[in-house]
Every structure is written in structure tokens, then in C-alpha cells.
N, C-alpha and C positions, 0 to 999 in steps of 0.2 A: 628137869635137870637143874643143879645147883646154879646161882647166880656164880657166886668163886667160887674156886676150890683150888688146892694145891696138885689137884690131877687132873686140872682145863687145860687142853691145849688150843693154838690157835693150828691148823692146817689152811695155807692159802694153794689156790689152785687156779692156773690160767686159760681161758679157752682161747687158744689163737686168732687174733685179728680182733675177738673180740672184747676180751674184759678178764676181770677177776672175781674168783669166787671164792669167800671166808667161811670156814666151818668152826663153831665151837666142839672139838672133842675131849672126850674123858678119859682118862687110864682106864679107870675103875671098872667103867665097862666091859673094859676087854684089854686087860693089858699083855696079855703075849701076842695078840694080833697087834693092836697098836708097835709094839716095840718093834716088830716085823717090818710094820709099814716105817716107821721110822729110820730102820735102817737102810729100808731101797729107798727112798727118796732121794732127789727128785728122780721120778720117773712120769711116762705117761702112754695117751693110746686115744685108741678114734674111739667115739663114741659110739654106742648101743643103745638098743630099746627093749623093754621088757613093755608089751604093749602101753606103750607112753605110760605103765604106772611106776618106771623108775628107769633113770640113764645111767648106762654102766660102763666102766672101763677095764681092760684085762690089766694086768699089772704083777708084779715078778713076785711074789708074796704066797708063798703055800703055808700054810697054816690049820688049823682043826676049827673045831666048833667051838665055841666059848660064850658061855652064858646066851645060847640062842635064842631065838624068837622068831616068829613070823609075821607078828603083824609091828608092821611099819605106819608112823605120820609121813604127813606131806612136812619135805625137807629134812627128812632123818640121813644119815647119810650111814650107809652098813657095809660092813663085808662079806660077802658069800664063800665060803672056803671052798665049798663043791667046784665054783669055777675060778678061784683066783680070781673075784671081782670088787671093784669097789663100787659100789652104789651110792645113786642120789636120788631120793623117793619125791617126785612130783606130785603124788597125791597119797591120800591115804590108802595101805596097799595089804593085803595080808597073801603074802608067798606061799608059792608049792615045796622052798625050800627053806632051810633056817640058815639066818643069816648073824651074824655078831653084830650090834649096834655100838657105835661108835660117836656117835655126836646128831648136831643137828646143824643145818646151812641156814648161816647168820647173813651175809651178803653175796646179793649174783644169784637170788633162786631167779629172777627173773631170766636171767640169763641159760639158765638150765633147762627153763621152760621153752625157751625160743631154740635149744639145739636142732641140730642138724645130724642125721645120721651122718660118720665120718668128723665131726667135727673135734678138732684136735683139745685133749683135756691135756694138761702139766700139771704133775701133784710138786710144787713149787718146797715149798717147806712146812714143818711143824713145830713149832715153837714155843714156848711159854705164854700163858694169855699174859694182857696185859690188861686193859679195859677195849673190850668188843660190844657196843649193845646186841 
């Protein structure tokens, strides 16, 4: 993914009690799902497992397929429209289903890796980048 671009967003996201977690996202990717998720924000939801190869949240966001795919990195972060999910891919993962790609988790994967089923996610804001390593 580009180092800038004028269609990086930053998404931060809070796990209760615990910490915060930053995502580099792109328009270009997928931008009627991004716009979507931009306009339920903040929202949020207990956390999921798809067998520990990504943690997922429900979230108010119905939306289609857009530029799909199924195989995901570790730390790609995606949306599944079949279920209204936002995803965070823990390891390298290639889905039963296709999902929209949406960025990738810049800080807090650790975090993501240490979840807890139940564990409370907040999609906090999405913003313009600014400088994110």
C-alpha cells in the first residue's frame, strides 16, 4: 500500500480497559464501504473469532462486495458484507468468504493478538492521515 496518498485514512479503535489500536486505511480500496463505515462511526461490539485467523466485530454497516478478495495478511483489516463484519486478520488467512480490504493495523496488533472473546472493540474515529509509521 502507498506510503501517502490523499485517500489514507487513519481509523483508531479502542479495546476497553485495554489500549488503542491504529489502522492505515485507503478510500481507493473500497470506497462506498469505507464511506459507510464513516458515517456509523463511532460505533462498536464484543469481539469474535474466526478460528484465531482474524477478530471480528458486528457493526451497523450493510453494504455489497467491492473489489473482493479472499486471501488476507496478517494485520490487513477488512469488511465482510455477508455479515456486517469488520475484521482484523491475525495471521495470514485466505476466507470461505470475500471480503472488501480496507487497510492494514499500524499500532495495537499486539493487542489484537492478546484479545479475549467478549472483549469490548470502539471504532473511535477516521480521519485524515497525518504522519502514522
Amino acid at each position: 500500500m502507498s506510503a501517502e496518498s490523499l485517500s489514507e485514512l487513519i481509523l483508531t479503535a479502542s479495546v476497553y480497559g485495554k489500549g488503542q489500536i491504529k489502522a492505515k486505511v485507503f478510500k481507493h480500496l473500497a470506497p462506498v464501504t469505507l464511506s459507510k463505515i464513516l458515517r456509523a462511526v463511532p460505533f462498536g461490539g464484543n469481539a469474535n473469532f474466526f478460528e484465531r485467523n482474524f477478530a471480528y466485530i458486528l457493526t451497523p454497516v450493510v453494504t455489497g462486495e467491492e473489489k473482493p478478495r479472499k486471501e488476507f495478511k496478517e494485520a490487513s483489516l477488512a469488511f465482510m458484507p455477508s455479515g456486517s463484519m469488520l475484521c482484523f486478520f491475525l495471521q495470514n488467512t485466505r476466507s470461505y468468504k470475500p471480503m472488501n480490504l480496507l487497510g492494514e493495523i499500524r499500532e495495537g496488533f499486539d493487542l489484537l493478538r492478546n484479545l479475549k472473546r467478549g472483549d469490548s472493540i470502539r471504532i473511535e474515529s477516521i480521519v485524515q492521515a497525518q504522519t502514522l509509521p
